[in-house]
C-alpha positions in Angstrom: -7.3 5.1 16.4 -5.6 1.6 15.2 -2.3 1.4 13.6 -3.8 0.5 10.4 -5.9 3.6 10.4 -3.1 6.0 11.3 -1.2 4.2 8.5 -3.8 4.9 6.0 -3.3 8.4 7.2 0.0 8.9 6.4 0.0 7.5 2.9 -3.0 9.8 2.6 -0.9 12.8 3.8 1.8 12.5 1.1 3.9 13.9 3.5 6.1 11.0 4.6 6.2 8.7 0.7 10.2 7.9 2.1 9.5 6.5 5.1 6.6 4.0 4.6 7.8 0.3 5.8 7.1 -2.2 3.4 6.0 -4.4 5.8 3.2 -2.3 7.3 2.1 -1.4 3.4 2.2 -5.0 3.0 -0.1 -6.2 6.1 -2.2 -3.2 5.3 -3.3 -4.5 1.6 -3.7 -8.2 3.0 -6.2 -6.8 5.5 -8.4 -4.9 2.5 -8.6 -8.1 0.9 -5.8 -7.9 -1.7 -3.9 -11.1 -3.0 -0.6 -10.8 -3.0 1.6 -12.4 -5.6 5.9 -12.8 -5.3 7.8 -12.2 -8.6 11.5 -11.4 -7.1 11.7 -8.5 -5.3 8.1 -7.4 -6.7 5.0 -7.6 -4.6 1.9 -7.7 -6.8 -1.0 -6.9 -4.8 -4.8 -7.2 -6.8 -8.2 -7.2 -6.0 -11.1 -9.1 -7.9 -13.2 -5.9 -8.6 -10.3 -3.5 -9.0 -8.6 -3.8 -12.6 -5.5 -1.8 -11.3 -2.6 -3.6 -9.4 -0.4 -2.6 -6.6 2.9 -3.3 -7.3 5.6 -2.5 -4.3 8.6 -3.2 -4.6 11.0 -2.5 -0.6 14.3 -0.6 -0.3 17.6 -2.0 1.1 16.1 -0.1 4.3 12.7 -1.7 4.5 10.5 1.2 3.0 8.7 1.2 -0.1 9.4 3.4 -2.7 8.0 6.7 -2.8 6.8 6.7 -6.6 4.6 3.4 -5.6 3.0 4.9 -2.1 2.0 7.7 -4.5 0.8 5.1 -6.5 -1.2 3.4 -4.0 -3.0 6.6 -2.5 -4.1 7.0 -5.8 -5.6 3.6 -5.7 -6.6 4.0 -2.3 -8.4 7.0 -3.0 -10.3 6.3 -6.3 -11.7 2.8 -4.9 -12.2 4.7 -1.1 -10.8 1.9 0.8 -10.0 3.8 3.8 -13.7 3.2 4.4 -12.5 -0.3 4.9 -10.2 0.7 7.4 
């Protein structure tokens, strides 16, 4: 299993929403084909043929914020991108 897959995983879990790096969030979306747009601290991620946006936004510790990876499984789910994986 790659690291991208077990990172799916544990977004998927809803388990761990605190302790997600932003970083790994961040390569993960790139590799699915999102774009990724820089306003400030914000991270806008979007896909052509999905009208919702991922917007993440990383602590002072490097994580993302558990209200967004909530947001994103959401996302993840209704789309099923982990097919992607």
């Amino acid at each position: 299993m790659g690291r991208r897959r077990k990172l799916y995983d544990r977004i998927q879990s809803g388990r761990s929403d605190n302790s997600i790096a932003f970083e790994q969030v961040r390569s993960l979306l790139l590799h699915l084909g999102f774009e990724e747009r820089v306003r400030g601290s914000h991270h806008v991620f979007k896909r052509p043929e999905i009208p919702e946006r991922v917007n993440l936004q990383p602590t002072k510790g490097g994580d993302c914020k558990a209200y967004q990876v909530r947001q994103l499984r959401e996302v993840l789910s209704r789309y099923n991108l982990g097919e992607e994986i």
